[in-house]
Jmol script that loads the backbone (N, CA, C; Angstrom):
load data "model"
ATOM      1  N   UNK A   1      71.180 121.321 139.069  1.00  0.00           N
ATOM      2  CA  UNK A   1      72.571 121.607 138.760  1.00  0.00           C
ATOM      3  C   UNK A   1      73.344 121.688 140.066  1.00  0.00           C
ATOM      4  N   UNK A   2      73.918 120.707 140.803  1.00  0.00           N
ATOM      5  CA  UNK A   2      74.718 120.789 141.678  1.00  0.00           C
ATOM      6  C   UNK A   2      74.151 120.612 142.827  1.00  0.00           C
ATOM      7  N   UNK A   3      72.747 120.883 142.859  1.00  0.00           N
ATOM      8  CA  UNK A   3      71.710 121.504 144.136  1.00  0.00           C
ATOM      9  C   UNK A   3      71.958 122.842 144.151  1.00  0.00           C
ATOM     10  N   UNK A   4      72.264 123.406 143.225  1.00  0.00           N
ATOM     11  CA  UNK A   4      72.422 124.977 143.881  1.00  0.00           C
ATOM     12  C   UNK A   4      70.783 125.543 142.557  1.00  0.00           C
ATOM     13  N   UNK A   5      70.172 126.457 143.429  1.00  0.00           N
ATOM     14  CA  UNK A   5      68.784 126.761 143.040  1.00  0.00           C
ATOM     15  C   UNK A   5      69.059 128.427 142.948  1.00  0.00           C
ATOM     16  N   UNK A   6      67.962 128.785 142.330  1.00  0.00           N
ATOM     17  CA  UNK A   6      68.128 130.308 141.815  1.00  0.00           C
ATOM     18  C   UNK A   6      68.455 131.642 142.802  1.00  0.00           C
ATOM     19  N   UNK A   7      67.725 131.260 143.732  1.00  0.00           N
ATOM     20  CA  UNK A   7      68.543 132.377 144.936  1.00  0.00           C
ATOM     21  C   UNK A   7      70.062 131.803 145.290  1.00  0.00           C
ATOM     22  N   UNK A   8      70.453 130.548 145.290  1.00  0.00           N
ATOM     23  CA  UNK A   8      72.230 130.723 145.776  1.00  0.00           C
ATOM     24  C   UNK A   8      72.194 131.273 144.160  1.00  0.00           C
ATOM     25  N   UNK A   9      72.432 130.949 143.135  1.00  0.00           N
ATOM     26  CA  UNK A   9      73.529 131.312 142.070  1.00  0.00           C
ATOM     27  C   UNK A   9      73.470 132.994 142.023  1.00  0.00           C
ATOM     28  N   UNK A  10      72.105 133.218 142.335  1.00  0.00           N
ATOM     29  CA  UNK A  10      72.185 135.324 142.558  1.00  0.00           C
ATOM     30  C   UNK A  10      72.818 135.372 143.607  1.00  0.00           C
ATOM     31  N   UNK A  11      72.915 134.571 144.648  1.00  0.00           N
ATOM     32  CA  UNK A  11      73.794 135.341 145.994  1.00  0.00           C
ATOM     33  C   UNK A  11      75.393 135.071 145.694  1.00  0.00           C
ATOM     34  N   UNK A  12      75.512 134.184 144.721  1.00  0.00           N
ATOM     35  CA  UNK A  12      76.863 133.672 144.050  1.00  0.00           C
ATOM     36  C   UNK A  12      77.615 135.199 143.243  1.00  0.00           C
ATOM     37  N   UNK A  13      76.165 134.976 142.447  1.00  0.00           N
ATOM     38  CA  UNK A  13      76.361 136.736 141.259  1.00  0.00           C
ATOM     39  C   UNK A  13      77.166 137.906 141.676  1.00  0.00           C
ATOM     40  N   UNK A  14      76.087 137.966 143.084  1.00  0.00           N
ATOM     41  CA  UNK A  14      76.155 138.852 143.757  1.00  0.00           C
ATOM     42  C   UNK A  14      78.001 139.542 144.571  1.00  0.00           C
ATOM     43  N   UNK A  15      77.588 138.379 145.055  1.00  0.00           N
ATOM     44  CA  UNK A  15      79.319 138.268 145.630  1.00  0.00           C
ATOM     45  C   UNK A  15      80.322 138.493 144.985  1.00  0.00           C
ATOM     46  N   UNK A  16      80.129 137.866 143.761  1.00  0.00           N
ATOM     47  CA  UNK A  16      81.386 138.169 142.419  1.00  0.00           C
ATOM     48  C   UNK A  16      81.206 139.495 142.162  1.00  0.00           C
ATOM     49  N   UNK A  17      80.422 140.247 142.163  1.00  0.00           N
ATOM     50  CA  UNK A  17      80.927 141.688 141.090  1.00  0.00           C
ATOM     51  C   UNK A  17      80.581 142.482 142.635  1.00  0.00           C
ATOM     52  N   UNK A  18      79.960 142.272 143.987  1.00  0.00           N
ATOM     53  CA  UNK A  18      80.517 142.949 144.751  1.00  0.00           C
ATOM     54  C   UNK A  18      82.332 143.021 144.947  1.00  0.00           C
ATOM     55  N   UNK A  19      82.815 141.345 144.645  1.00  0.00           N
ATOM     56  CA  UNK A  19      84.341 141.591 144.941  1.00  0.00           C
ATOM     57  C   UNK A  19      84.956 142.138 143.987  1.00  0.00           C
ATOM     58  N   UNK A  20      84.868 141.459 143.064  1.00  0.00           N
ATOM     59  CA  UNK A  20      84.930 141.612 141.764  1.00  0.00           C
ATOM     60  C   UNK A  20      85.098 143.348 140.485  1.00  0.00           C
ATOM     61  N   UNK A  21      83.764 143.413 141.049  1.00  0.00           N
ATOM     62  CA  UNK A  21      83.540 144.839 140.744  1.00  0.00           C
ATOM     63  C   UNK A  21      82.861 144.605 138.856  1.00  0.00           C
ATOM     64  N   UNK A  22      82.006 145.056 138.451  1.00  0.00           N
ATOM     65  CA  UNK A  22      81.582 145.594 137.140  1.00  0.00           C
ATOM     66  C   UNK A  22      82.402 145.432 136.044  1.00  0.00           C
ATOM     67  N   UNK A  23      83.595 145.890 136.053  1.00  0.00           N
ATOM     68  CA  UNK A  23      84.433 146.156 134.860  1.00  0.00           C
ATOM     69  C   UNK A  23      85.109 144.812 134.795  1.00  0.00           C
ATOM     70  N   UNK A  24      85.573 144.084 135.729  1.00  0.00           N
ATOM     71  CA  UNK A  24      86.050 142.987 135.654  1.00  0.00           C
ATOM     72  C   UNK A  24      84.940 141.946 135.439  1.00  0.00           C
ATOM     73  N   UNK A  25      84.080 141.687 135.420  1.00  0.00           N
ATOM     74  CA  UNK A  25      82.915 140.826 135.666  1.00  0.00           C
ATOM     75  C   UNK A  25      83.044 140.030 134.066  1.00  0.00           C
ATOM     76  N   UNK A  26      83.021 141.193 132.785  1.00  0.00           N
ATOM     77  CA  UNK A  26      83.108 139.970 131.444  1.00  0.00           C
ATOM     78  C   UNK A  26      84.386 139.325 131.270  1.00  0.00           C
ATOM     79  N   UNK A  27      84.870 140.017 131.961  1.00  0.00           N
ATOM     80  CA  UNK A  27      86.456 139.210 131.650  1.00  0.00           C
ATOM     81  C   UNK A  27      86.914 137.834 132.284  1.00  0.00           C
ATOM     82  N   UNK A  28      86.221 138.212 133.476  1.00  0.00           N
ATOM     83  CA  UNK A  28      86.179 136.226 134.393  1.00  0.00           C
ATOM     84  C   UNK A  28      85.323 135.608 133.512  1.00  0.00           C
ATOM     85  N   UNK A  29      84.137 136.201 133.268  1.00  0.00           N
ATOM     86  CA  UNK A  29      83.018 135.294 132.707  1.00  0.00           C
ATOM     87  C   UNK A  29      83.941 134.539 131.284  1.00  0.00           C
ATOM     88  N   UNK A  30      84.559 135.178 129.811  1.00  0.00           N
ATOM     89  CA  UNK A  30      85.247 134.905 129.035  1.00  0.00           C
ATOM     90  C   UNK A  30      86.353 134.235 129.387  1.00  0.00           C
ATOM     91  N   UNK A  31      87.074 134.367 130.643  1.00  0.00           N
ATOM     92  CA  UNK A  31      88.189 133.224 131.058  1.00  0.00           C
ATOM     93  C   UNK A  31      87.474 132.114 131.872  1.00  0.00           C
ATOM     94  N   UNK A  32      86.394 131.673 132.069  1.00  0.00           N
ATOM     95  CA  UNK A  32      86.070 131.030 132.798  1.00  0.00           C
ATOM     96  C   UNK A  32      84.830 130.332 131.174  1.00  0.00           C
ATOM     97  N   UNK A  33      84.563 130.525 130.131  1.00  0.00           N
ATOM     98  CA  UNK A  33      84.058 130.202 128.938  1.00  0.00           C
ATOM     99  C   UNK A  33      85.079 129.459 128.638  1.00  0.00           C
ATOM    100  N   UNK A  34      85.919 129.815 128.005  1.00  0.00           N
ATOM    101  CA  UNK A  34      87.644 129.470 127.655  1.00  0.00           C
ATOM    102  C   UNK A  34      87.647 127.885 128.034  1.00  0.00           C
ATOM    103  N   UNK A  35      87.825 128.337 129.548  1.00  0.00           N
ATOM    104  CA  UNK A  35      88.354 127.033 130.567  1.00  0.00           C
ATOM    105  C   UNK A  35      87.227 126.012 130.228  1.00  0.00           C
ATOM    106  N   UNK A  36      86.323 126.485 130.565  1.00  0.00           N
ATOM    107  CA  UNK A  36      85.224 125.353 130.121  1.00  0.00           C
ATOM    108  C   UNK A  36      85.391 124.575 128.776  1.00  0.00           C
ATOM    109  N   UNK A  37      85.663 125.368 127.615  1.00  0.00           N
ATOM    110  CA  UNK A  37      85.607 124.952 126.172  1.00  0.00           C
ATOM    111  C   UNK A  37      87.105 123.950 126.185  1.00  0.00           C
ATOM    112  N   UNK A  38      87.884 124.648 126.888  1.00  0.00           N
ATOM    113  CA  UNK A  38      89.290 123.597 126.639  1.00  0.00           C
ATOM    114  C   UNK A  38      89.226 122.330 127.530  1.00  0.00           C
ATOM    115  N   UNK A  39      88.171 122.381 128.716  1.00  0.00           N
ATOM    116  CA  UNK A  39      88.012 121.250 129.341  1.00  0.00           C
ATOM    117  C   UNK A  39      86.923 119.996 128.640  1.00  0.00           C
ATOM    118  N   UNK A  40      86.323 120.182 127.774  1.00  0.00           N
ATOM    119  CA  UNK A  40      85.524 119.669 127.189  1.00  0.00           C
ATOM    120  C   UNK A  40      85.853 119.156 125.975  1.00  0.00           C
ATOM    121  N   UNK A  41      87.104 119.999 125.115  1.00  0.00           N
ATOM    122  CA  UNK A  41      87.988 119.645 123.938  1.00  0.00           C
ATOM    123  C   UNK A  41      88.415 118.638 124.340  1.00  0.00           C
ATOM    124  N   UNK A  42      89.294 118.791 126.132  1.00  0.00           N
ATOM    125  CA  UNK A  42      90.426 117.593 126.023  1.00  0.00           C
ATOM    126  C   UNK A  42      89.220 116.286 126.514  1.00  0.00           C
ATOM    127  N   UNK A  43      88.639 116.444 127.069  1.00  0.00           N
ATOM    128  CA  UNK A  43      87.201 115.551 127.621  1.00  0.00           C
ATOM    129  C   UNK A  43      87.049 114.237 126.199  1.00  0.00           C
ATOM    130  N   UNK A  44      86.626 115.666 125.568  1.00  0.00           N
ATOM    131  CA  UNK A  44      86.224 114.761 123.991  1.00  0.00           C
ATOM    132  C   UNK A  44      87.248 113.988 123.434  1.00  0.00           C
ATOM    133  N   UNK A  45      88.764 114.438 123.265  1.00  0.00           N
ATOM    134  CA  UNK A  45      89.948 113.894 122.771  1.00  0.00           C
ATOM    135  C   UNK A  45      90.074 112.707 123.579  1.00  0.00           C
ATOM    136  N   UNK A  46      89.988 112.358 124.826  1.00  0.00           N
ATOM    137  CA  UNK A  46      90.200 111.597 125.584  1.00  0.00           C
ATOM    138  C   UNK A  46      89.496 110.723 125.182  1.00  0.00           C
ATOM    139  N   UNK A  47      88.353 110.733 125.410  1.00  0.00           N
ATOM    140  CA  UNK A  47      87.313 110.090 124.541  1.00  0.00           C
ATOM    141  C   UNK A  47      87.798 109.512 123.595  1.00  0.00           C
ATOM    142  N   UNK A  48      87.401 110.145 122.095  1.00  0.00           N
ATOM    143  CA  UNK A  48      88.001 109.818 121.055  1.00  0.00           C
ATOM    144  C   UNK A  48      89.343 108.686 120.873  1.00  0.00           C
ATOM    145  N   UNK A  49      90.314 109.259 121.908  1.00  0.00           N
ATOM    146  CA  UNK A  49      91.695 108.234 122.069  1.00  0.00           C
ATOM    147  C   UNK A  49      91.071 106.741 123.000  1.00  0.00           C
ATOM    148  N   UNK A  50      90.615 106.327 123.554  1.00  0.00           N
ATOM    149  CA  UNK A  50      89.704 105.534 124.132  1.00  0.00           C
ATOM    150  C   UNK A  50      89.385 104.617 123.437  1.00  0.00           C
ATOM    151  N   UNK A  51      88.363 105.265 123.033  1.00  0.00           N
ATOM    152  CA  UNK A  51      87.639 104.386 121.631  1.00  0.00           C
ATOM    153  C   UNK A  51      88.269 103.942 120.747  1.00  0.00           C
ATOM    154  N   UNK A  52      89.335 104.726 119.687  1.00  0.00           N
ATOM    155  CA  UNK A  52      90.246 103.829 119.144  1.00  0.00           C
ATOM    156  C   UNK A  52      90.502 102.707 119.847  1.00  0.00           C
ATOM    157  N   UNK A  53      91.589 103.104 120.747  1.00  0.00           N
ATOM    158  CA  UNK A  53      92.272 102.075 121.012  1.00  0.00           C
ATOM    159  C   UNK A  53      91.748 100.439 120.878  1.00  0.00           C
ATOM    160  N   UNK A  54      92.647  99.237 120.502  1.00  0.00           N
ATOM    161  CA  UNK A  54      91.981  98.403 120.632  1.00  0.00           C
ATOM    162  C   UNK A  54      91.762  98.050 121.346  1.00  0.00           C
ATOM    163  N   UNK A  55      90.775  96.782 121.772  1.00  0.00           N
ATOM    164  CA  UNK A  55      89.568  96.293 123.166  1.00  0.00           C
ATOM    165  C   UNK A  55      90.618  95.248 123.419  1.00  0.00           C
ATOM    166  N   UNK A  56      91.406  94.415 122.760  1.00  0.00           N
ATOM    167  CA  UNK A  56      91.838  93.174 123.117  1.00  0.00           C
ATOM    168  C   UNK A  56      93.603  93.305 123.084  1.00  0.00           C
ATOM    169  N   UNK A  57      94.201  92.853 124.912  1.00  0.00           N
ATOM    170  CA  UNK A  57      95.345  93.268 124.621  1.00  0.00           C
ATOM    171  C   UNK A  57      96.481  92.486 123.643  1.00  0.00           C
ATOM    172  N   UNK A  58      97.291  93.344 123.519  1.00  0.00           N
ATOM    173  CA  UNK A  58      98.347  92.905 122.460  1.00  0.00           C
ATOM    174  C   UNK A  58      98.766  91.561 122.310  1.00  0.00           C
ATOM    175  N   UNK A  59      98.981  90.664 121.112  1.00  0.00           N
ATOM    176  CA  UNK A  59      99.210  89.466 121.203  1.00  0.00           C
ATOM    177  C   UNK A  59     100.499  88.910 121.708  1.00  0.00           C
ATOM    178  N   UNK A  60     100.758  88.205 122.896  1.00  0.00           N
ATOM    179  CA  UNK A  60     101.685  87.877 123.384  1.00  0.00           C
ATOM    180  C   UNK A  60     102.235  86.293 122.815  1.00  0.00           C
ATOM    181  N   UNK A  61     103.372  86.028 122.574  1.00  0.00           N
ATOM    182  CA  UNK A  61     103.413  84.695 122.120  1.00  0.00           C
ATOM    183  C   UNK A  61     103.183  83.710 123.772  1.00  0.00           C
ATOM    184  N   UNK A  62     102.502  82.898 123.636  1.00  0.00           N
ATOM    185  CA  UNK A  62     102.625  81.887 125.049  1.00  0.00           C
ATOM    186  C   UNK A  62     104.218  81.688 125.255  1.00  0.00           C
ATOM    187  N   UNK A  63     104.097  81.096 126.667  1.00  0.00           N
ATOM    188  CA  UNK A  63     105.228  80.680 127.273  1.00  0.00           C
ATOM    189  C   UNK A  63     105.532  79.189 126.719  1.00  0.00           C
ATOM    190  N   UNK A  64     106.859  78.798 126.386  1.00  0.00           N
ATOM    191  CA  UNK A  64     106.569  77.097 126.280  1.00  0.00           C
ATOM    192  C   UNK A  64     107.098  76.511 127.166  1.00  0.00           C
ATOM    193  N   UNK A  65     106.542  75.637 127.089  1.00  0.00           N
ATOM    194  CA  UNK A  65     106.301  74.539 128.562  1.00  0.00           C
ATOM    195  C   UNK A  65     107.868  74.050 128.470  1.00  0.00           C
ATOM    196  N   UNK A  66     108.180  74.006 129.900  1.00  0.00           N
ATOM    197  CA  UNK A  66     108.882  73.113 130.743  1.00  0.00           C
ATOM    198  C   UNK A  66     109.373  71.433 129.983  1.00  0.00           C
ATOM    199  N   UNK A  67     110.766  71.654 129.539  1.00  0.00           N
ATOM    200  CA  UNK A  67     110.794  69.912 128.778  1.00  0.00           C
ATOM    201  C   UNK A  67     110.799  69.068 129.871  1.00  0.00           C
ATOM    202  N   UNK A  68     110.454  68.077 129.122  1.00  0.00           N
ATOM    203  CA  UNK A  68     110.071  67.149 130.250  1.00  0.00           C
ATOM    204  C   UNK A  68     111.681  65.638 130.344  1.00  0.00           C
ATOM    205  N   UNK A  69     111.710  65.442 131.022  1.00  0.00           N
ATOM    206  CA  UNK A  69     112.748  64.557 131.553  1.00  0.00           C
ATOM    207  C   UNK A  69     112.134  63.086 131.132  1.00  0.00           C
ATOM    208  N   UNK A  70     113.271  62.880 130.258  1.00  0.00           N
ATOM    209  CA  UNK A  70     112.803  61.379 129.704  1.00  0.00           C
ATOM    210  C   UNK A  70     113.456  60.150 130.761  1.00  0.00           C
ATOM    211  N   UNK A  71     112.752  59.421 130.595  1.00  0.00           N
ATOM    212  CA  UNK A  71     113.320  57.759 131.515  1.00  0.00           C
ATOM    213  C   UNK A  71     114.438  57.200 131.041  1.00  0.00           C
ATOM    214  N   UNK A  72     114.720  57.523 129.740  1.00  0.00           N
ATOM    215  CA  UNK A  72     115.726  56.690 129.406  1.00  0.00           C
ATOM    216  C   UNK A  72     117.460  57.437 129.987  1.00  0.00           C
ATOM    217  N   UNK A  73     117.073  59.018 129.972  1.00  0.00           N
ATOM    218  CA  UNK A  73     118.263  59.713 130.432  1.00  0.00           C
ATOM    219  C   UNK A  73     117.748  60.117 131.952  1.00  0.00           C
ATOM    220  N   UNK A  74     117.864  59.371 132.924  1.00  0.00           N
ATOM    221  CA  UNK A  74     118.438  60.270 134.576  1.00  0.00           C
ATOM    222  C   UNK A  74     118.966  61.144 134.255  1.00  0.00           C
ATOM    223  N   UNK A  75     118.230  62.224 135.347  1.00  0.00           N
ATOM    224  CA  UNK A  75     119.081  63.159 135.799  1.00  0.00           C
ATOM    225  C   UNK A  75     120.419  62.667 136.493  1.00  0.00           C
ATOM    226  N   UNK A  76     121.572  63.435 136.369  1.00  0.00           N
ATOM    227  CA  UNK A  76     123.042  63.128 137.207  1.00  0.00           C
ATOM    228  C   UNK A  76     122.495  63.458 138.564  1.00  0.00           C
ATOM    229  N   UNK A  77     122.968  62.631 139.644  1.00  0.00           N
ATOM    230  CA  UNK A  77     123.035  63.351 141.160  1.00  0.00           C
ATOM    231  C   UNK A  77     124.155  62.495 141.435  1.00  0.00           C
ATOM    232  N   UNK A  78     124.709  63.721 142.663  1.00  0.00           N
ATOM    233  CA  UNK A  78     125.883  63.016 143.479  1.00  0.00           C
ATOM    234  C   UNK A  78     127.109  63.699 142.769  1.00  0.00           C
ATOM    235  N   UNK A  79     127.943  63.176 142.986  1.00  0.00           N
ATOM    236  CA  UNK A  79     129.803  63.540 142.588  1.00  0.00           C
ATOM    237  C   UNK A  79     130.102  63.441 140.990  1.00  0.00           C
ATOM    238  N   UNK A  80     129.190  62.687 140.261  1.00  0.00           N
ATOM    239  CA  UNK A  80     129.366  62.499 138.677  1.00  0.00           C
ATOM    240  C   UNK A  80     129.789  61.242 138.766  1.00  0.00           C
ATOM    241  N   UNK A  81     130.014  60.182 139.651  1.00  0.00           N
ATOM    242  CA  UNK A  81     130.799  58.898 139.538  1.00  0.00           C
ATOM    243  C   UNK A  81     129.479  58.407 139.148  1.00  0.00           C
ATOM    244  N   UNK A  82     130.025  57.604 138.571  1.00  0.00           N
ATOM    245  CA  UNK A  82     128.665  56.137 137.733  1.00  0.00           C
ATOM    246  C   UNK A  82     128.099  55.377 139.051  1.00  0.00           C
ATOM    247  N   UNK A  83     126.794  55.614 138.498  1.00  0.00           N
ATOM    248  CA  UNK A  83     125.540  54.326 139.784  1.00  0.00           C
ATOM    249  C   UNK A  83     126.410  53.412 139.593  1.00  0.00           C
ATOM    250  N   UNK A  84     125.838  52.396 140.443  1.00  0.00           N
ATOM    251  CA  UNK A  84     125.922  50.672 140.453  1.00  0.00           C
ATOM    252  C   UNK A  84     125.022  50.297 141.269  1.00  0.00           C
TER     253      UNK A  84
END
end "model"
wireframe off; spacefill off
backbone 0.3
color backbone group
């Protein structure tokens, strides 16, 4: 778990209800249960919303192509006066 082995989590213990003190000690432990349980609710929801969702994105209509310039109509260039 973490690398932390049975003498740190007692020297962990330890430290907390030396600072801590006795009377306060179930009350972190129950806000710190809490936190855990609501981090694991939203964990799971997340989840859950995930998985719905669908795998394949939304159908886009394609782009349509570029018309193409026929031979029989030139493009105009120049001033608008007629070739010769």
């Amino acid at each position: 778990m973490f690398g932390v082995g049975g003498w740190e989590l007692f020297l962990i213990f330890l430290i907390v209800l030396l600072v801590f003190g006795a009377k306060r000690l179930p009350e972190i432990a129950r806000s710190l249960g809490k936190a855990t349980q609501e981090f694991k609710r939203a964990k799971n929801e997340f989840s859950n919303i995930a998985n719905e969702a669908p795998s394949e994105s939304p159908s886009v209509p394609p782009a349509s192509p570029a018309p193409v310039a026929s031979a029989q109509n030139p493009p105009k260039t120049g001033s608008g006066a007629p070739r010769q």
